[in-house]
C-alpha positions as a Markdown table, in Angstrom:
| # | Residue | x | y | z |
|---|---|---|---|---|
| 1 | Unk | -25.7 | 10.5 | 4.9 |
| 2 | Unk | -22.4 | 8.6 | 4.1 |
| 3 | Unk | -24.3 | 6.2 | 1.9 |
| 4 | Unk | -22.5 | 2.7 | 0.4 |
| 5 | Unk | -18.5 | 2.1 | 0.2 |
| 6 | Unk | -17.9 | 0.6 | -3.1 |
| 7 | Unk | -14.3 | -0.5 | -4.1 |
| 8 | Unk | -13.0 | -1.9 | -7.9 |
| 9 | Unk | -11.8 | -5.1 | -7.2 |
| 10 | Unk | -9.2 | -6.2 | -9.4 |
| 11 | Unk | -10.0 | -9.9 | -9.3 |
| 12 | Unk | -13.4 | -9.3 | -10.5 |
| 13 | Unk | -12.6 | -6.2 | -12.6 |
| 14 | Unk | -15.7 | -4.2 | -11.0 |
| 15 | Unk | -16.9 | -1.8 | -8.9 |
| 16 | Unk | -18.4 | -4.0 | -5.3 |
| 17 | Unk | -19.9 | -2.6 | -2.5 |
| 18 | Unk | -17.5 | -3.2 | 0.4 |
| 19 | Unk | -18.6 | -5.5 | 3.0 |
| 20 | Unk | -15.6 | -7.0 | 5.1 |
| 21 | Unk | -15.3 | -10.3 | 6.2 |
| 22 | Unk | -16.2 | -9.8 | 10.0 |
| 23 | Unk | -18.9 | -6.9 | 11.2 |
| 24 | Unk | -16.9 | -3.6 | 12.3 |
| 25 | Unk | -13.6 | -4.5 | 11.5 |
| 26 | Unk | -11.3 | -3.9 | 8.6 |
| 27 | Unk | -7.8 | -6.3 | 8.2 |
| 28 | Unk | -5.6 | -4.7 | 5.5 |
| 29 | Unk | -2.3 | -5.2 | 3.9 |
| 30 | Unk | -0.1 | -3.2 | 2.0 |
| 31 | Unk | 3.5 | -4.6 | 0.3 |
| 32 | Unk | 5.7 | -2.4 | 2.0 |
| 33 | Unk | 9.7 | -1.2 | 1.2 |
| 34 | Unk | 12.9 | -2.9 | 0.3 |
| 35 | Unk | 14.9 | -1.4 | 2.4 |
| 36 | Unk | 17.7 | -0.7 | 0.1 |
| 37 | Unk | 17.2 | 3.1 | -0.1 |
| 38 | Unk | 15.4 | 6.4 | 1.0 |
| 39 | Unk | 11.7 | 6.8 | 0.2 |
| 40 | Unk | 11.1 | 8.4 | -3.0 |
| 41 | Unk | 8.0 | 9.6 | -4.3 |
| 42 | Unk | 6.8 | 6.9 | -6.5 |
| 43 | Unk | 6.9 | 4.5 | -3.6 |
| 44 | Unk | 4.9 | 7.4 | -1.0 |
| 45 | Unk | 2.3 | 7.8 | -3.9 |
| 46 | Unk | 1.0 | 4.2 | -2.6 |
| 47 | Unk | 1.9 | 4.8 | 1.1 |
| 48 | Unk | -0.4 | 8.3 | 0.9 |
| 49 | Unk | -3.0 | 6.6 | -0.8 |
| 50 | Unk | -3.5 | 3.6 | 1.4 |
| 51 | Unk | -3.1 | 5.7 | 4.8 |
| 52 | Unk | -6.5 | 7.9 | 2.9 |
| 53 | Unk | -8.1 | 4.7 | 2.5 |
| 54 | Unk | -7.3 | 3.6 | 6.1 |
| 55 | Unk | -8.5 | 7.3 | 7.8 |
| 56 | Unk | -11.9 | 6.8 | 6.0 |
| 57 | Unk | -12.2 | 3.5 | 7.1 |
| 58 | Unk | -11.9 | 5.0 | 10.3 |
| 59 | Unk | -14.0 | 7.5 | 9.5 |
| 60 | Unk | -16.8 | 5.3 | 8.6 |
| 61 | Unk | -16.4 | 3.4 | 12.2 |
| 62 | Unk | -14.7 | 0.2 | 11.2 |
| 63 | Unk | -12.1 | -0.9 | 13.7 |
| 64 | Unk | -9.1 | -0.7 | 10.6 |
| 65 | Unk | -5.9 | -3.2 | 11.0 |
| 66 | Unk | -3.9 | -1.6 | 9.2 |
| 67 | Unk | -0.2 | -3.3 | 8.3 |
| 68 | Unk | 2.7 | -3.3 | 5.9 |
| 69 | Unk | 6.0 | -5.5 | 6.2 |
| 70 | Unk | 9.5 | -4.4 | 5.6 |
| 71 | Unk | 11.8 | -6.5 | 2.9 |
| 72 | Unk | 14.9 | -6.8 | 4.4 |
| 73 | Unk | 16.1 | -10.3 | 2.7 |
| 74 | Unk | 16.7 | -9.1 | -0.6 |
| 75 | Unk | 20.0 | -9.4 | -3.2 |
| 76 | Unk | 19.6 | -5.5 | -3.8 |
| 77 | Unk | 19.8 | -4.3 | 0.3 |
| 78 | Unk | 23.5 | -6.2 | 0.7 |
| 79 | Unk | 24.6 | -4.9 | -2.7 |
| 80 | Unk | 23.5 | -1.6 | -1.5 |
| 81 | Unk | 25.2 | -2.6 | 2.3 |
| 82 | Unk | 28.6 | -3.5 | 0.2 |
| 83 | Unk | 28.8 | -0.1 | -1.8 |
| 84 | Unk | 28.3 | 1.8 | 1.7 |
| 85 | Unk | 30.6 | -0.3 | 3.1 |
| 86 | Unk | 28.6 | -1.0 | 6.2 |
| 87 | Unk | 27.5 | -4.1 | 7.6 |
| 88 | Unk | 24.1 | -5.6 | 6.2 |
| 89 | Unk | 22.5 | -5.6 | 9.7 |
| 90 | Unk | 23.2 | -1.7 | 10.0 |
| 91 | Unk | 22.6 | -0.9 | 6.6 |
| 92 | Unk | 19.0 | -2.4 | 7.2 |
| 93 | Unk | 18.4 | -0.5 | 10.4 |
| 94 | Unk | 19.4 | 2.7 | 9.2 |
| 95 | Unk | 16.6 | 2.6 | 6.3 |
| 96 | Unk | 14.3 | 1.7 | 8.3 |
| 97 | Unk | 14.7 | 3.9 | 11.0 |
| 98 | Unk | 14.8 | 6.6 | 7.7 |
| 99 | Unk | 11.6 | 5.5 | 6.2 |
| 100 | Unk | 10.0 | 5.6 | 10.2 |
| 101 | Unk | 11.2 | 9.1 | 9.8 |
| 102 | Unk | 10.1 | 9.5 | 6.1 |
| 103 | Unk | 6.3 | 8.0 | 6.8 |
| 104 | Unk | 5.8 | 10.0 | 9.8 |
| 105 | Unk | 6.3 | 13.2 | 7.6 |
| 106 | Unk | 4.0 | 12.2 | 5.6 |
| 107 | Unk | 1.9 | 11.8 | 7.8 |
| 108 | Unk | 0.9 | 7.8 | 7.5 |
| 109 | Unk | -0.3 | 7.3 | 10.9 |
| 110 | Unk | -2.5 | 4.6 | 10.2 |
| 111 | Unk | -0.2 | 2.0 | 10.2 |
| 112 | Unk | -0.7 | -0.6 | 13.3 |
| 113 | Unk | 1.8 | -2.8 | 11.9 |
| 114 | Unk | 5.5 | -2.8 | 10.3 |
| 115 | Unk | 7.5 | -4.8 | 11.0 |
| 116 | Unk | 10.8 | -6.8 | 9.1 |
| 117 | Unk | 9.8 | -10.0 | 7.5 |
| 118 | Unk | 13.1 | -11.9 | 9.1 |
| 119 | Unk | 11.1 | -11.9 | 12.4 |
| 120 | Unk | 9.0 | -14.6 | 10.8 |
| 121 | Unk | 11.4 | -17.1 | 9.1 |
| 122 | Unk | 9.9 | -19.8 | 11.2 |
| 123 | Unk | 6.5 | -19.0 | 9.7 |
| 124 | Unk | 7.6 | -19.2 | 6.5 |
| 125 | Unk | 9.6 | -22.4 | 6.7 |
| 126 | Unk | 6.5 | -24.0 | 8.3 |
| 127 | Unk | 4.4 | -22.8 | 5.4 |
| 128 | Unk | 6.7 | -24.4 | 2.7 |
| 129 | Unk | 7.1 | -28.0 | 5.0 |
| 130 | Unk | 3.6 | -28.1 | 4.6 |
| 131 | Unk | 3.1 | -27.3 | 0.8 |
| 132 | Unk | 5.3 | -30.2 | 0.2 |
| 133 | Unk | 3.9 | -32.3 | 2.7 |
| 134 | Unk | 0.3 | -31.4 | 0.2 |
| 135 | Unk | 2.2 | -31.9 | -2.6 |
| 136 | Unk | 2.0 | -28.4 | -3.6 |
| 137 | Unk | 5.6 | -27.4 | -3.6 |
| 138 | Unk | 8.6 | -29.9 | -5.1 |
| 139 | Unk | 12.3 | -30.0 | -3.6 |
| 140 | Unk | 14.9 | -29.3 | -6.4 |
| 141 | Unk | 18.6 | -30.0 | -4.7 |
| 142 | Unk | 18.8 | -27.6 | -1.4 |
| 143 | Unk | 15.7 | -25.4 | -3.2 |
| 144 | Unk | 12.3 | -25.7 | -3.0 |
| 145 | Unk | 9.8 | -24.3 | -5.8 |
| 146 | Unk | 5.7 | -24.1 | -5.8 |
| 147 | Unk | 4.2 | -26.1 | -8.5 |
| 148 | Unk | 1.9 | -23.3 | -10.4 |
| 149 | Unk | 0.2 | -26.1 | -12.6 |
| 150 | Unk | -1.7 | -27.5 | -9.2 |
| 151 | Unk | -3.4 | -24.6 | -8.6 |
| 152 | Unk | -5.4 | -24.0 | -11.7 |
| 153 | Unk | -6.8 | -20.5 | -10.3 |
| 154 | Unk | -3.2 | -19.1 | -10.9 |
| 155 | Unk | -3.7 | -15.8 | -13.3 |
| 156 | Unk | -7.4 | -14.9 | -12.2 |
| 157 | Unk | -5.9 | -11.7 | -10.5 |
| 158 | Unk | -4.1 | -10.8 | -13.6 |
| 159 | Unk | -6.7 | -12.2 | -16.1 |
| 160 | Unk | -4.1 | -14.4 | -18.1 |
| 161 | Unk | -3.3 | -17.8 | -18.7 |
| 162 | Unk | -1.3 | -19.4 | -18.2 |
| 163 | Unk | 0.3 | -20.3 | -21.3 |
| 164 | Unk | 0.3 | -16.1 | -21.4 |
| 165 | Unk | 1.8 | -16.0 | -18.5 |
| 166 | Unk | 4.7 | -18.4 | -19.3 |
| 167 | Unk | 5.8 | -16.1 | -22.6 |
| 168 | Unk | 7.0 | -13.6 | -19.6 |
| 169 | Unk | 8.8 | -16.3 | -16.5 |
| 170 | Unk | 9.8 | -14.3 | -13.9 |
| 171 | Unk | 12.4 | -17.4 | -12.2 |
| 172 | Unk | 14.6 | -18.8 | -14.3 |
| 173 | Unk | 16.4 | -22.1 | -12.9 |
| 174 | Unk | 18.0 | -25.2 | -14.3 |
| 175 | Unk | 15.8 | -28.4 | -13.2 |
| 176 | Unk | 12.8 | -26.7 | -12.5 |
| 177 | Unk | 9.3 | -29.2 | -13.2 |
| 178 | Unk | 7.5 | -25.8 | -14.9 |
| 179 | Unk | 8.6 | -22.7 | -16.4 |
| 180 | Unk | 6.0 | -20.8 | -13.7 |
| 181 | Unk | 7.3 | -22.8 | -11.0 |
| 182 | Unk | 8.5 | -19.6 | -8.5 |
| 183 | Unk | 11.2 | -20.7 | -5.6 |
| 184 | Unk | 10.1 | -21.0 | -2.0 |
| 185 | Unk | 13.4 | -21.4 | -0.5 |
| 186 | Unk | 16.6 | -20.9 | -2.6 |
| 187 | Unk | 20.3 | -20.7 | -1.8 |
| 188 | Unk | 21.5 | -17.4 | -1.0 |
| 189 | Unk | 24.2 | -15.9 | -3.1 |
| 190 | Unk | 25.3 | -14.2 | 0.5 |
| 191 | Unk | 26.9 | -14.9 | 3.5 |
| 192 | Unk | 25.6 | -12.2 | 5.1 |
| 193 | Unk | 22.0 | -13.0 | 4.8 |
| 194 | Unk | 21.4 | -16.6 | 5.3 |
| 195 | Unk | 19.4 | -18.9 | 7.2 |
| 196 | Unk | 19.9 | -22.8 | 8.3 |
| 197 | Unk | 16.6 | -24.7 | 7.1 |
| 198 | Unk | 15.8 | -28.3 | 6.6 |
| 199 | Unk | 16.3 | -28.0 | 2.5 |
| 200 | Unk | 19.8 | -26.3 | 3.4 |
| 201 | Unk | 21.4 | -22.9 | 4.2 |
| 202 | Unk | 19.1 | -20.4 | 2.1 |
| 203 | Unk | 16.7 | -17.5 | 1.8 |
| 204 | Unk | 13.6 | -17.5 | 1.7 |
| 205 | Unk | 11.5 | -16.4 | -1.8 |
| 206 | Unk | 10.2 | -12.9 | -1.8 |
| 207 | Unk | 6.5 | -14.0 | -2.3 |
| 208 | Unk | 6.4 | -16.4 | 0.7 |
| 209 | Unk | 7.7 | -13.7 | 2.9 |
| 210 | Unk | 4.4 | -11.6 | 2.3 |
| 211 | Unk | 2.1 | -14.9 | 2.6 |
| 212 | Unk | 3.9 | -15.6 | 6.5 |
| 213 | Unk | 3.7 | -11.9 | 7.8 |
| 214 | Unk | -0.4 | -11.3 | 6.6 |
| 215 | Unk | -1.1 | -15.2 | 7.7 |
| 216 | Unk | 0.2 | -14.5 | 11.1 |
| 217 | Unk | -1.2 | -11.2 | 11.7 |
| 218 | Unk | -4.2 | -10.7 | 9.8 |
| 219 | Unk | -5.3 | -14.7 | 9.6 |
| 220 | Unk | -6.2 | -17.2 | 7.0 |
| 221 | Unk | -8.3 | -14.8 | 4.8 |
| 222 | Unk | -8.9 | -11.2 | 5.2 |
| 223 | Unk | -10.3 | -7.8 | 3.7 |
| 224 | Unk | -8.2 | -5.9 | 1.5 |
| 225 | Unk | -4.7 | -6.3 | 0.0 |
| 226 | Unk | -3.0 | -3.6 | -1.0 |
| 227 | Unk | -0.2 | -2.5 | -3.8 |
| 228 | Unk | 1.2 | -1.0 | -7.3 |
| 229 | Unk | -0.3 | -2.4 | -10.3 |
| 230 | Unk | 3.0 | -3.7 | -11.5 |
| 231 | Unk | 2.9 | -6.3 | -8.0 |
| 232 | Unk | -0.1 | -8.5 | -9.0 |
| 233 | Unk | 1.7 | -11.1 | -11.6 |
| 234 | Unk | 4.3 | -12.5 | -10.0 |
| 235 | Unk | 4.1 | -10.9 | -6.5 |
| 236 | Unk | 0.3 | -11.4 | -5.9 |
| 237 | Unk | -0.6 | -13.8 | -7.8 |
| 238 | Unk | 1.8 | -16.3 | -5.9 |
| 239 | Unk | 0.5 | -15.1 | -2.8 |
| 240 | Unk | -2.9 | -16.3 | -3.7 |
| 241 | Unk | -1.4 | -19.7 | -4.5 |
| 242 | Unk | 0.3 | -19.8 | -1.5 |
| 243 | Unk | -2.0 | -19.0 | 1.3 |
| 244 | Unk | -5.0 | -21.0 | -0.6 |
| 245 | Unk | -2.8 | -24.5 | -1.1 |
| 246 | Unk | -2.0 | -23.8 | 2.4 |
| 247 | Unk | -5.5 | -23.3 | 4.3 |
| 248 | Unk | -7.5 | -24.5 | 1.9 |
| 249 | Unk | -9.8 | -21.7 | 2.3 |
| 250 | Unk | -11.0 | -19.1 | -1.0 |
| 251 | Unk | -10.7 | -16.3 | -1.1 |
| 252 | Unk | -7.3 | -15.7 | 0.4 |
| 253 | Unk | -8.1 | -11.6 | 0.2 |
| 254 | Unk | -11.8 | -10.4 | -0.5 |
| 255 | Unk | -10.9 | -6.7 | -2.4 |
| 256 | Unk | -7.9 | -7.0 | -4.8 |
| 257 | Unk | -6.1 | -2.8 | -4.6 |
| 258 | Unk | -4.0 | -1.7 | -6.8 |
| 259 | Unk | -2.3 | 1.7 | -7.8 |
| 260 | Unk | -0.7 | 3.2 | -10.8 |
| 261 | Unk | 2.8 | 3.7 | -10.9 |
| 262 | Unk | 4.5 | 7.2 | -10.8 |
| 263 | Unk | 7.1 | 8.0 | -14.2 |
| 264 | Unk | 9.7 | 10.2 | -14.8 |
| 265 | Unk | 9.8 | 11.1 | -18.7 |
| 266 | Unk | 7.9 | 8.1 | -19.3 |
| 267 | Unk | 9.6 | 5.6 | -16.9 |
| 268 | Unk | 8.7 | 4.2 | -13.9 |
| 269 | Unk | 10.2 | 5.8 | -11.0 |
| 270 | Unk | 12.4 | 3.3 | -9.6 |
| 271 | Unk | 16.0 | 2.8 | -8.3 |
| 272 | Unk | 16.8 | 0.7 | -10.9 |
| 273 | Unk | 16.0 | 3.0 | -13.6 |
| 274 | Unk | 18.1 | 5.9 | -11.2 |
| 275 | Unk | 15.1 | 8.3 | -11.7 |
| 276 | Unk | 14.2 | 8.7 | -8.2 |
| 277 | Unk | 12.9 | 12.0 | -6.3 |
| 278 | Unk | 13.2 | 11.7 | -2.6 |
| 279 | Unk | 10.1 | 11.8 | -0.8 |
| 280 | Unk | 11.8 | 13.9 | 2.0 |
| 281 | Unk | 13.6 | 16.8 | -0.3 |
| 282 | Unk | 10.0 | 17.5 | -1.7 |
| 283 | Unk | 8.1 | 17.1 | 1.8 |
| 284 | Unk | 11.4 | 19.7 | 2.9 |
| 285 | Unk | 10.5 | 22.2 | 0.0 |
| 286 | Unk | 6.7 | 21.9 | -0.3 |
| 287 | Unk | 5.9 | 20.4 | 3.0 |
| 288 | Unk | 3.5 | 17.3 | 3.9 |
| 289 | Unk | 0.1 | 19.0 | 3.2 |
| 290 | Unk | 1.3 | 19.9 | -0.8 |
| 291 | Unk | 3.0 | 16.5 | -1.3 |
| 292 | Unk | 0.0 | 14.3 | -0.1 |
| 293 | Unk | -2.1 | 16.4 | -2.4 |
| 294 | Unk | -0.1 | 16.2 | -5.1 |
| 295 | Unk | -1.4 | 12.2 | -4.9 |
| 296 | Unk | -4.3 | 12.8 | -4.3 |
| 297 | Unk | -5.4 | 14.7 | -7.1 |
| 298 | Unk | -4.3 | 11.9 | -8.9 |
| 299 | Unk | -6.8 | 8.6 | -9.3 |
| 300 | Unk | -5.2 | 5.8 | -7.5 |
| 301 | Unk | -5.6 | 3.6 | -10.1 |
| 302 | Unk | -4.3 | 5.9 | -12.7 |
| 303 | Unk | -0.5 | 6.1 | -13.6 |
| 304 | Unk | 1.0 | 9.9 | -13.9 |
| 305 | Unk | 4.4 | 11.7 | -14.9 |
| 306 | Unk | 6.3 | 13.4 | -11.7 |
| 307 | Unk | 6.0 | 17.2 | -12.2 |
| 308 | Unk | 7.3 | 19.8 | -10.0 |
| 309 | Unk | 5.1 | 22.7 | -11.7 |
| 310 | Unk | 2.0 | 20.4 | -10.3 |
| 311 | Unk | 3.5 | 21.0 | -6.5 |
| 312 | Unk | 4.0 | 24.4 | -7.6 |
| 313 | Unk | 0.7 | 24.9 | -8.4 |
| 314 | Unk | -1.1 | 23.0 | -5.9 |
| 315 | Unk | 1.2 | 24.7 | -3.2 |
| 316 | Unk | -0.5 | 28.2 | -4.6 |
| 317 | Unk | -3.9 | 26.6 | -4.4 |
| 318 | Unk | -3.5 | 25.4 | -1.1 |
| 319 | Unk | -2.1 | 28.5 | 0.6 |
| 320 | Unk | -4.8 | 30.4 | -0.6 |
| 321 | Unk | -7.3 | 28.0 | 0.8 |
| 322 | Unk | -5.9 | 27.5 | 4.1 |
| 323 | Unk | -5.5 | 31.1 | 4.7 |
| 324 | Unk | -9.0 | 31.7 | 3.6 |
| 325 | Unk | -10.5 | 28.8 | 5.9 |
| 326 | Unk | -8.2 | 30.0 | 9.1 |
| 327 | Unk | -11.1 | 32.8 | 10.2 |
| 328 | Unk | -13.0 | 29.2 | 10.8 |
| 329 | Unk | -10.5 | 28.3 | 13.9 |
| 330 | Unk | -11.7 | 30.9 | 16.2 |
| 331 | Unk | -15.1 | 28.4 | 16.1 |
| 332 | Unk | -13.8 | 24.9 | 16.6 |
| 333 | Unk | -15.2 | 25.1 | 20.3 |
| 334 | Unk | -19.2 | 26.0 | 19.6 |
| 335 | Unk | -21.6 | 23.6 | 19.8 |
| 336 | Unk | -22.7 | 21.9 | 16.1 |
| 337 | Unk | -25.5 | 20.1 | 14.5 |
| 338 | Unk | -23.3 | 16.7 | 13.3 |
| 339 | Unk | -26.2 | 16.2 | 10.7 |
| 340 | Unk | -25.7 | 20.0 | 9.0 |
| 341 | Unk | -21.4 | 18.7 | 8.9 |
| 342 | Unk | -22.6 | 15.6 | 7.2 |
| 343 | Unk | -24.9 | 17.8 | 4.5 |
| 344 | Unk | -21.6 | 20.1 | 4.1 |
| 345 | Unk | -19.7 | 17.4 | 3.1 |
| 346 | Unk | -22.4 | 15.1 | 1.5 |
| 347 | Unk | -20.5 | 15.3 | -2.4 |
| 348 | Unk | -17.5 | 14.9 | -0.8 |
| 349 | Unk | -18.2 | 11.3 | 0.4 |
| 350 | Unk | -19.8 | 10.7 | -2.7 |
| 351 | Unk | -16.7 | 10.6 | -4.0 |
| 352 | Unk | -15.0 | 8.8 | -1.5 |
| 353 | Unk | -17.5 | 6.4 | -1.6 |
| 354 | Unk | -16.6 | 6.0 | -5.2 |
| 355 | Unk | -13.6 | 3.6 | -5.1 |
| 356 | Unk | -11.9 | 6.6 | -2.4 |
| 357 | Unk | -12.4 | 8.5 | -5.8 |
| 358 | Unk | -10.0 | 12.1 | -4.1 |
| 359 | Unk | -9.6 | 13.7 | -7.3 |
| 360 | Unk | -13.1 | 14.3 | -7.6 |
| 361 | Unk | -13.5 | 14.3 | -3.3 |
| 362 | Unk | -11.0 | 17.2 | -3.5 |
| 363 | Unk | -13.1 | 19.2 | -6.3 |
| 364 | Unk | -16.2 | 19.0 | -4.3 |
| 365 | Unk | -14.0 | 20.2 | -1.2 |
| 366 | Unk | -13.6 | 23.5 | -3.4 |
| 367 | Unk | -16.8 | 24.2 | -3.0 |
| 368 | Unk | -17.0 | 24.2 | 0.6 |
| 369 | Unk | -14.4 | 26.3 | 1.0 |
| 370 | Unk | -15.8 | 28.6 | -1.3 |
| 371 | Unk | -19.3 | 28.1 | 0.7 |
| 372 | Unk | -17.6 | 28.4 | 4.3 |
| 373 | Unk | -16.0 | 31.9 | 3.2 |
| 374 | Unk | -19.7 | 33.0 | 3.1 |
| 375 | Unk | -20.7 | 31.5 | 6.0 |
| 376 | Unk | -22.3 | 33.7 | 9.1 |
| 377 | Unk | -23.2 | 32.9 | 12.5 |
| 378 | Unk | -24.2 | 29.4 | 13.8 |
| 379 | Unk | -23.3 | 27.9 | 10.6 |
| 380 | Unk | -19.5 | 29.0 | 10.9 |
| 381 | Unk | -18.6 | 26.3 | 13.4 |
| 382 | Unk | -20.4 | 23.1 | 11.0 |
| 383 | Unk | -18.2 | 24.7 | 8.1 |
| 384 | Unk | -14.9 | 24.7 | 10.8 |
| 385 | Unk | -15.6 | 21.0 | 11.4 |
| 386 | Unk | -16.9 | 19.6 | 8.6 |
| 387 | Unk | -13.2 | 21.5 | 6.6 |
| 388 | Unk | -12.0 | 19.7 | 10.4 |
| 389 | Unk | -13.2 | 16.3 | 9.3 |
| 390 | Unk | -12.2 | 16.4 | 5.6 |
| 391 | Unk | -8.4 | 17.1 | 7.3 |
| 392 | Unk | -8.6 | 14.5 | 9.2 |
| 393 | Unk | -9.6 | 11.8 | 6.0 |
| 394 | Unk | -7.2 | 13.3 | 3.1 |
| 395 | Unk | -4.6 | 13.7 | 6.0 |
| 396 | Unk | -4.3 | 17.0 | 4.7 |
| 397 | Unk | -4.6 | 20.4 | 8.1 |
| 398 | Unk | -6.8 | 22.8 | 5.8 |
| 399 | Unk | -7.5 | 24.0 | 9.5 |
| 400 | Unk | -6.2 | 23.0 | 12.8 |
């Protein structure tokens, strides 16, 4: 038996049993790249994890809509454009033809949507004309800002006030009603990314981007929203403010997910900090299978240092194991008992069933590998497929 799905929600800070908002059917959402470099590793830790999340879904028989947007209206991507000396347009389509490439490596299949939030500029100017039409958002010469004080739920997802929250503004602007106020629309300091609009020639703000892609697709409320820890104040919590001051419906996402970040020597892994490791050159040396494990012995919600004698190591591990489980192929065609597979792997989504607990999932997966090299007879082929079915979850070919 699979038993109960329970997830740690971080609006409510516990563990819930996950229910989604409709019967069979899973919407999800996921912030997705700035397109102003490669994929390194700190941003495919969150990618890996969600695509796990998504393949169990699947697993458990929910119908999973899974989608994350692209940034491409951002200050950093025509920086970036300028010091390649390439045209924004192409700058943007060559990253995101390159994370395509880099996802599809990693094998993140799950994805049903991902798409560039510039396709829906309409969506979001007609979700800031009507904020101001309910009074929600305030015009400040050709810029328009969100009033945080008239939504008094801003800083349940990150459990502070707001008079916390203001020690640590995020927006800075001369004129503005409230130091938490966070723009809508702003001028852009660009040329080459800019769009007419009734408040004048602008950008949209990052926040409303996300609230226009998930409204469109996924609807006014939906299951699970997706991200690193370090998104929920500003990012999240003004997508919240957002989407509920525009529908009027609560909650705006049922099951709050967050990850832990990835460091290097203590840091965050991040262009800005010029610490990155590429995603591809470690895919390239250690291959998919060893980089999606190195995540995944990790806890989602845990943050953890980059270290190369890890992938070392769990390369080792790994070989062994698969060459120990490849006698198992020659059954993948006999008939099994779907009940004995289940047993097999009955720890295993335990754990899974544990807030998609992997670390421990993978430990318990030890066993059966250690259990299926003593396997005889009938029993081979429900060790093949239930070492079949765990591949299929973690994304991870322990047999083919």
């Amino acid at each position: 038996m699979k038993g109960k799905l329970e997830v740690f929600n971080t609006l409510s800070l516990k563990m819930e049993e996950f229910e989604p908002l409709n019967i069979g059917s899973v919407k999800m959402f996921v912030c997705g790249p700035t397109v102003n470099d490669l994929m390194h590793m700190g941003n495919a830790r969150t990618y890996v994890f969600y695509d796990t999340v998504a393949r169990y879904l699947d697993h458990l028989g929910y119908r999973t809509n899974f989608i994350m947007n692209v940034t491409d209206i951002d200050e950093s991507i025509v920086l970036a454009a300028k010091r390649s000396r390439t045209s924004v347009e192409s700058f943007i389509r060559k990253y995101v033809s390159e994370y395509i490439k880099d996802l599809k490596n990693l094998r993140i299949n799950t994805l049903r949507g991902f798409e560039r939030v510039s396709k829906y500029i309409e969506e979001m100017k007609y979700q800031i004309s009507k904020l101001l039409e309910k009074g929600y958002a305030y015009r400040l010469n050709s810029e328009v800002y969100f009033e945080v004080p008239k939504f008094p739920k801003f800083g349940l997802l990150s459990h502070t006030s707001l008079d916390q929250l203001s020690l640590r503004p995020t927006e800075l602007a001369e004129g503005k009603r409230n130091l938490l106020d966070f723009a809508l629309w702003r001028q852009s300091p660009f040329e080459d990314i800019v769009f007419e609009s009734p408040w004048g020639r602008g950008w949209p703000g990052w926040h409303i981007q996300d609230t226009a892609y998930t409204i469109t697709n996924l609807g006014e409320q939906y299951d699970i929203h997706g991200g690193a820890r370090e998104l929920i104040y500003p990012h999240h919590e003004a997508e919240i403010a957002e989407a509920e001051c525009l529908t009027g419906k609560s909650p705006f996402v049922k099951y709050w997910m967050h990850c832990g970040i990835l460091t290097t020597e203590g840091k965050k892994m991040s262009k800005s900090e010029g610490n990155v490791v590429y995603a591809r050159d470690i895919i390239r040396k250690y291959g998919a299978d060893v980089a999606r494990l190195f995540f995944l012995y990790q806890h989602h919600r845990d943050s953890f240092e980059f270290d190369e004698r890890a992938l070392i190591s769990i390369k080792e591990e790994y070989t062994i194991a698969k060459k120990s489980l490849s006698p198992l192929t020659k059954e993948k065609s006999e008939p099994i008992s779907k009940a004995r597979v289940d047993n097999i792997l009955g720890d295993f989504y335990e754990c899974m069933n544990e807030d998609f607990n992997t670390p421990d999932a993978l430990d318990r997966l030890q066993s059966v590998i250690m259990d299926a090299q003593r396997a005889h007879g009938n029993s081979l082929a429900d060790y093949y497929h239930a070492m079949k079915t765990a591949s299929q979850i973690l994304g991870v070919s322990y047999v083919e």
